[in-house]
N, C-alpha and C positions, 0 to 999 in steps of 0.2 A: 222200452225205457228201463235203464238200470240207476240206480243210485249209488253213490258212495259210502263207505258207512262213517257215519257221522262223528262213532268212537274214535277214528282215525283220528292223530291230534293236528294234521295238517287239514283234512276237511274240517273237522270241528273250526279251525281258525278262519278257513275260509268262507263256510255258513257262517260261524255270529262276529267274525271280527270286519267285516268291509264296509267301510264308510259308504259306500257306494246304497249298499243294502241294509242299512245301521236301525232301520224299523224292523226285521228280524231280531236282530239284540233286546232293541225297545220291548218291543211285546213278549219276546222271551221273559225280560227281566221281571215284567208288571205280573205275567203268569204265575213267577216262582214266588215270587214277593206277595202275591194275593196282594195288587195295589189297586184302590178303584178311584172313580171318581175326581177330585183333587190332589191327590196322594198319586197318581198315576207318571210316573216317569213319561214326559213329553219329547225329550231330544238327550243323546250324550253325544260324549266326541271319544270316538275312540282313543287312546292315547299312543296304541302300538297296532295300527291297522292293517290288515292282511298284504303283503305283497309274497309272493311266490321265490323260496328263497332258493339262491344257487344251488346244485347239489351239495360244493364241495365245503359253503359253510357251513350247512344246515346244521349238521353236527353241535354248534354251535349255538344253536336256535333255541328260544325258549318259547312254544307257543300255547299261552296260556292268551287270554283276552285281558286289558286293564281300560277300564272307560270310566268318562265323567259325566254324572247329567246334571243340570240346569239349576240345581240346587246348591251342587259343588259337592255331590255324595260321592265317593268312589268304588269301581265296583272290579273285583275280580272273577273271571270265571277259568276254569279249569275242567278238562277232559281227563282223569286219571281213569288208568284200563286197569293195572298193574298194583296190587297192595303190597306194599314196600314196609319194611321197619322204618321207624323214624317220622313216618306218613303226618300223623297227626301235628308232632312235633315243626314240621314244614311248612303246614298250613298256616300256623301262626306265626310263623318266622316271615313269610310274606305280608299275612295280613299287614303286620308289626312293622313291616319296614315298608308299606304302600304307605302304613300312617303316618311316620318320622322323617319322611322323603315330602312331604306338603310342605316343612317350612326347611328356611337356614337356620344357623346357630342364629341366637337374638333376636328370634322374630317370636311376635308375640303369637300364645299358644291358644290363645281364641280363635285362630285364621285354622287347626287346625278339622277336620269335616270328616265326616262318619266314613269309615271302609266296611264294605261287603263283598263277604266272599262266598260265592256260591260253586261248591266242588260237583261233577259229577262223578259217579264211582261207579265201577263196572265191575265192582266188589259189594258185599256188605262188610259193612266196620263197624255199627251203631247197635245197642242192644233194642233201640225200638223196632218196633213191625211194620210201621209205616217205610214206604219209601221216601219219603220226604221228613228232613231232621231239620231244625231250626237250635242253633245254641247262641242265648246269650249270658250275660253277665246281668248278674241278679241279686239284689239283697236277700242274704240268706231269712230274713224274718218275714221280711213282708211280701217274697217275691217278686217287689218291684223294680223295672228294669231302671234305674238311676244312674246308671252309668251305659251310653246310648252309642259311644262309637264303635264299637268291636261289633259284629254279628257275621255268622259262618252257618250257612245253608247246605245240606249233602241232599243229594238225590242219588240213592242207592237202585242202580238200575237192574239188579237180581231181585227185588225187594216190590218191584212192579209187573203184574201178571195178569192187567186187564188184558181182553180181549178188543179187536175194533170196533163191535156192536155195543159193548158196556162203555165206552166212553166218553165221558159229559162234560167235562172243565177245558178250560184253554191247556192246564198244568197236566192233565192226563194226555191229550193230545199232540204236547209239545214232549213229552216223552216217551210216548210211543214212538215219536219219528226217529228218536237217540236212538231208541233200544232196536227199532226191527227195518227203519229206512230201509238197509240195505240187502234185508229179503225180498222187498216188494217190489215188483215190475210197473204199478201205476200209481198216481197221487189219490190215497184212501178217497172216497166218497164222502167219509165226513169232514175233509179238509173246505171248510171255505173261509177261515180265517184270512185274511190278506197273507201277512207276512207268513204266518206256515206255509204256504203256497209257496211263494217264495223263497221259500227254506226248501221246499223238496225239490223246487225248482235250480236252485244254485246247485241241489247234492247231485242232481242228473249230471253219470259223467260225459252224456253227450256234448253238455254246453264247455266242456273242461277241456283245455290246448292242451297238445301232448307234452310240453312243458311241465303244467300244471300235475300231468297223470304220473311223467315219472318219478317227480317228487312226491306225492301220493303214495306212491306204489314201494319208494326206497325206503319212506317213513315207517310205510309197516313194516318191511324187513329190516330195518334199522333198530322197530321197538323189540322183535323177537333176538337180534344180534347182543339188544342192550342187557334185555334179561339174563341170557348166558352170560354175559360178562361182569353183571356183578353177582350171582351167583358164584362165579370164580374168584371174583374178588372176595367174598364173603368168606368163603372156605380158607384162602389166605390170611385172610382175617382173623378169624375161628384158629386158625395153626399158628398166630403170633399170639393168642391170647386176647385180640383185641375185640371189643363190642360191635355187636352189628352194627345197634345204634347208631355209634360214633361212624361207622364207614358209610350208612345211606345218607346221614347229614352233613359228612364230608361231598359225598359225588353233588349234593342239592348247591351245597354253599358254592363248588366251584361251578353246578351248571350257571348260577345267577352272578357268575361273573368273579367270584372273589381269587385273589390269587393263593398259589398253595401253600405262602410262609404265613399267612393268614387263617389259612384253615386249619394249619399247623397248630397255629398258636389257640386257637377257642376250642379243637376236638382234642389235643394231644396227642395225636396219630402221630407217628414218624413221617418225616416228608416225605420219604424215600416212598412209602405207600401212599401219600398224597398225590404223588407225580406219578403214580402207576394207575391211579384212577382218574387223573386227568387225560391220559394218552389213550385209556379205555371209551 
């Protein structure tokens, strides 16, 4: 038996994003969320659900996970391998716009419903020791959370160093699978949780069409292609004077679709380097 590794951001998609298997999602979430009881995420709908994309759009692809459950919460989840400038600044630019994207202009702002975003980092970013970070928005007096729609979760996978013998919580177990799936030849012994089963069971690239594997397989050569590339954008960058910043939150704005007289206009970049990092 071999696994995929689950960092990959096309398996990552295709373990937690398939309506097919959407009780992996489930119980991931209630894991990371520490939800119990009545508080427990019962059903969501995925909103962009896994389908296996061409080679020749993919390019094109943005495969993070966005789902609804039953309450009307909305939840992001994301596989970042790679720490980029800008990074943080990004997370909230999505969160931000999953919020502002629930209504039209004139619609009243009560219909608006909590967003979560839950990052995994295959980096550390956070000064805590824990590998699991919760941020919210807080009165600075009283510490309390009064304002309840914004909340951003990292799971720093450098930052988690059990062992499979020390393993106790659904939340350690579910990220052991992130971190080492794809060293392991069989499904750990302490797996009897349903849906992790099922998680290690969809990462098996036996059960994967050859379809499925060379897109896989392109993704990852695709993410090591990308890091060269804006490295060299960057150093271009660097040699016109211009901000890192400005150039990772230029490539983000145009991966999510914006076009480049747009990104023009919010980064202050020159198109002419807008349109060099769109063709990158």
């Amino acid at each position: 038996m071999k696994f995929v590794n689950p960092k990959n951001d096309v398996a990552f998609k295709k373990i937690f994003g398939d309506e097919q298997h959407k009780e992996i999602l489930i119980a991931f979430l209630n894991a990371v969320l520490e939800l119990e009881g009545m508080k427990t995420i019962q059903d969501v709908q995925i909103l962009n659900p896994w389908q296996a994309p061409k080679l020749e759009f993919l390019k094109y692809t943005l495969l993070d996970i966005k789902a609804i459950d039953q309450r009307g919460v909305h939840f992001i989840v994301e596989m970042q391998v790679e720490n980029v400038a800008g990074l943080r600044k990004r997370f909230q630019y999505y969160l931000a716009k999953s919020y502002s994207s629930q209504i039209e202009r004139g619609t009243d702002y009560p219909r608006l419903n909590q967003v979560i975003f839950i990052g995994i980092l295959d980096f550390e970013e956070f000064n805590s020791s824990h590998y699991l970070s919760r941020h919210l928005l807080l009165n600075r007096e009283t510490h309390e959370q009064e304002l309840q729609d914004f909340e951003f979760n990292f799971i720093e996978l450098p930052k988690f160093t059990k062992t499979e013998p020390e393993l106790e919580t659904a939340l350690e177990k579910w990220v052991y699978f992130l971190k080492y799936a794809s060293d392991l030849e069989v499904i750990p012994a302490h797996v009897e949780n349903m849906p992790l089963r099922q998680a290690y069971e969809v990462a098996n690239c036996f059960g994967w069409s050859r379809e499925e594997l060379e897109v896989y397989e392109y993704w990852g050569i695709k993410a090591q292609d990308e890091r060269g590339a804006v490295q060299l954008a960057l150093q271009q960058g660097l040699q016109q004077g211009i901000e890192i910043e400005q150039l990772e939150i230029a490539q983000r704005m145009l991966a999510d679709g914006m076009n480049p007289e747009m990104v023009t206009k919010y980064t202050q970049l020159p198109i002419e380097v807008v349109k060099n990092l769109l063709k990158k």
